[in-house]
C-alpha positions in Angstrom: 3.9 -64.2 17.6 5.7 -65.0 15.0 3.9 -62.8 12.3 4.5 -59.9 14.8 7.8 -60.6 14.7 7.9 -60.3 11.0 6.0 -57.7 11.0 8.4 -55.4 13.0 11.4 -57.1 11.1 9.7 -55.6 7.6 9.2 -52.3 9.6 12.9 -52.2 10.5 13.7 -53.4 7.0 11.8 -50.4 5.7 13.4 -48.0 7.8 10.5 -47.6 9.8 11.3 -45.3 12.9 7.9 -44.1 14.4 9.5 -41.0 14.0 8.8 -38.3 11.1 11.7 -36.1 10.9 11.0 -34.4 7.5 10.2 -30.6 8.0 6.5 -29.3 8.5 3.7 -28.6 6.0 4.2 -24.1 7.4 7.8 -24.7 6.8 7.8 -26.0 3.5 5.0 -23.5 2.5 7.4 -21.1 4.1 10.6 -21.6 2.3 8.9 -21.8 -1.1 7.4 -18.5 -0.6 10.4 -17.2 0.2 12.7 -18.5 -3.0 9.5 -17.7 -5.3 9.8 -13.7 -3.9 13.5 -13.8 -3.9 13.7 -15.1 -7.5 10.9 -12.5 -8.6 12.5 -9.4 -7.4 15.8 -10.1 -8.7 14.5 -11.2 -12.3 12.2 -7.7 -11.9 15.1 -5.7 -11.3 17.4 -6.4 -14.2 14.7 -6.6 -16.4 15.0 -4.5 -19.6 18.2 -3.4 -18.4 20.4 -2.7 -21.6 24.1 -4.4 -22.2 26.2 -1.1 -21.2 24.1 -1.0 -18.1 24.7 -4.9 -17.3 28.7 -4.3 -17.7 28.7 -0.8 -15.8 31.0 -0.5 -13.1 31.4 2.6 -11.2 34.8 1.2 -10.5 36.8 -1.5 -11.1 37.0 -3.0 -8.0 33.4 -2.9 -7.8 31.1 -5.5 -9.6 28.4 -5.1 -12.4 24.8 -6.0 -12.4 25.8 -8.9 -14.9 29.0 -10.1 -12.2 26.2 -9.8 -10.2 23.5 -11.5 -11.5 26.3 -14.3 -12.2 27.5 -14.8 -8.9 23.5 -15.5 -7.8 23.3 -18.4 -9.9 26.9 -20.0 -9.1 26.0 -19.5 -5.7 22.5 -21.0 -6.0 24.4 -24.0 -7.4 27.1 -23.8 -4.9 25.0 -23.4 -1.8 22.7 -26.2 -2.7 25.4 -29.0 -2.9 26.2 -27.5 0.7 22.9 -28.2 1.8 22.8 -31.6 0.4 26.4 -32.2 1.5 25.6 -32.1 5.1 22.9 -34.6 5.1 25.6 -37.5 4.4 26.7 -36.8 7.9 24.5 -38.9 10.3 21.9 -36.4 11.9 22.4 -35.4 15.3 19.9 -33.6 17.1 21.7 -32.2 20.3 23.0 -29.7 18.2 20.1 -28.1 17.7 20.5 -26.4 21.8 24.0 -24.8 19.6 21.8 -22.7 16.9 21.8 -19.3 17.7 19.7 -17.4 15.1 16.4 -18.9 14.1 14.7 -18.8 10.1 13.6 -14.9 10.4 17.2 -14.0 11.4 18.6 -15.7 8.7 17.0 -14.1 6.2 17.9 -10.6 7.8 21.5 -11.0 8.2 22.4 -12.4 5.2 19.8 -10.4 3.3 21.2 -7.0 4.5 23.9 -5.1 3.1 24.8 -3.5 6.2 27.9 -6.1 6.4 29.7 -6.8 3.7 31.7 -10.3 3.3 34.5 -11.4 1.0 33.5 -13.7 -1.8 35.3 -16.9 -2.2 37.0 -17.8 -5.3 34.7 -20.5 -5.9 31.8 -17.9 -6.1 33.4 -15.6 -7.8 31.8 -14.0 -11.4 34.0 -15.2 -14.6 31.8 -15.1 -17.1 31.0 -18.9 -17.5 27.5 -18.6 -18.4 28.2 -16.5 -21.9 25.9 -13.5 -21.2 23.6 -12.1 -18.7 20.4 -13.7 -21.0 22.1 -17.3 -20.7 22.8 -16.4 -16.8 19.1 -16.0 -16.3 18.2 -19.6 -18.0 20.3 -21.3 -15.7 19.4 -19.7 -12.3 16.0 -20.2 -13.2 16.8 -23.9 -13.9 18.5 -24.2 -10.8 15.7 -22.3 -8.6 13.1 -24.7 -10.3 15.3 -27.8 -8.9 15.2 -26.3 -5.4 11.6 -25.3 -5.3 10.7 -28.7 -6.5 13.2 -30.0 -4.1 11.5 -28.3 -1.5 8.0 -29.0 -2.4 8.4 -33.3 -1.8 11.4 -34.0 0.4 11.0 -35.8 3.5 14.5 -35.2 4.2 15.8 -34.5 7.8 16.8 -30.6 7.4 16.0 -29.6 10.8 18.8 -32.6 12.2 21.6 -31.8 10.1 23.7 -28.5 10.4 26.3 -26.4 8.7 29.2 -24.0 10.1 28.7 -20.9 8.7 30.2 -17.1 8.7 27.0 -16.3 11.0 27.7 -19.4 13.0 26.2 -22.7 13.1 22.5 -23.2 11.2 20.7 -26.3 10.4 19.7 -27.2 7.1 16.9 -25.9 6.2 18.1 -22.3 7.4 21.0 -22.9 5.0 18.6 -23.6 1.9 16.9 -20.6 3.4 20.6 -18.4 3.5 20.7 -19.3 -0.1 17.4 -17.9 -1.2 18.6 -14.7 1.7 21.5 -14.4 -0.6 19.6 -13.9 -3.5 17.8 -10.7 -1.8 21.4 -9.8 -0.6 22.7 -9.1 -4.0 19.4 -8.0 -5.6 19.8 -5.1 -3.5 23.5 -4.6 -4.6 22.4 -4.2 -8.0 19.5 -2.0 -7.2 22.6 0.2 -5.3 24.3 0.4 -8.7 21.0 1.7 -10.4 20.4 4.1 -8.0 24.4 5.3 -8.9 24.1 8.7 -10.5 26.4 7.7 -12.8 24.6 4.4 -14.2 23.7 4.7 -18.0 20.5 6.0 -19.0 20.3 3.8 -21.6 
C-alpha cells in the first residue's frame, strides 16, 4: 500500500493527469503543411521583384509589396506571442461549445480579401527591418520558430481560446489565422502586380 501510495504521489508530482491534451498527430501534420505553403507562395511571389517595384504604390494610401511583405513578418511575430499569451490563462474546455468556425473556416475568412480590416498600429509597416532582403531573413527566422514549435509541443491548444475580429477561436486556430494571414496579404501583393500600372522592371 504504501508504495502505491507513492507511486500516485510521484504521478501527481509529475503532473501526471491520465489525460493527453496536446493536439493530434493529423493536426500537427496539418498546420505545418499549411505555414510550409503559406511561406512558399509568399516568398515565390516577391521573388526577383526589383526595388522600384517593392516601393510601388498606386496611391498613397495604399501599401507596397515591401509595406507588405513587412507587415507579414511583424505580424508573424505579433500573432505568435498571442498564441502563446493565452496559454498562461488556466484552460477551460467549456468553451469550446462557444467556437463558431472550425480550422477550414479559419483559413477562408482570414485568407480572403473579400473583407478588408483595419490594421493596428502595432502591425503597422515602418520600415524596421532595413530592406525588403533583411525583411525576408527575419520572417523566415520567425516561421522556422513556429514550424519547429509546431512540430514537438504537447501544449494544450485546443483548451485555450482567443477573442478575435471573427469571434472566439482556440489556439491552435489562432496559430492557424496567423499562417491564414500570411495568404491574406500574399494575395494583396499579387493585386498590386496584376496593377496595370506596376513597373515593368
Amino acid at each position: 500500500m504504501k508504495q502505491l501510495l507513492g507511486l500516485i504521489g510521484l504521478l501527481i508530482l509529475s503532473g501526471f493527469t491520465g489525460i493527453d491534451n496536446s493536439i493530434t498527430k493529423e493536426e500537427r501534420k496539418s498546420a505545418i503543411s499549411y505555414f510550409k505553403q503559406t511561406q512558399q507562395d509568399f516568398i515565390k511571389e516577391i521573388k526577383g521583384l526589383s526595388e522600384a517595384q517593392l516601393n510601388w504604390k498606386p496611391a498613397d494610401s495604399v501599401w507596397s509589396v515591401a509595406n507588405c511583405a513587412e507587415h507579414i513578418t511583424i505580424s508573424e511575430k505579433n500573432l505568435f506571442d498571442w498564441g502563446m499569451g493565452t496559454l498562461k490563462a488556466p484552460a477551460d474546455p467549456t468553451k469550446r461549445k462557444e467556437l463558431k468556425h472550425d480550422d477550414e473556416a479559419i483559413k477562408n475568412m482570414i485568407g480572403s480579401r473579400t473583407v478588408k480590416v483595419k490594421t493596428r498600429e502595432d502591425f503597422y509597416p515602418t520600415g524596421q527591418f532595413g530592406n525588403t532582403a533583411q525583411t525576408l531573413v527575419v520572417f523566415k527566422e520567425r516561421r522556422a520558430d513556429l514550424i519547429k514549435y509546431m512540430k514537438s509541443t504537447e501544449d494544450d491548444l485546443r483548451n485555450h481560446f482567443a477573442e478575435t475580429p471573427v469571434g472566439l477561436i482556440d489556439t491552435y486556430q489562432l496559430l492557424i489565422f496567423l499562417s491564414a494571414h500570411t495568404k491574406r496579404h500574399t494575395l494583396q501583393i499579387a493585386e498590386l502586380k496584376a496593377h496595370p500600372d506596376f513597373p515593368k522592371q
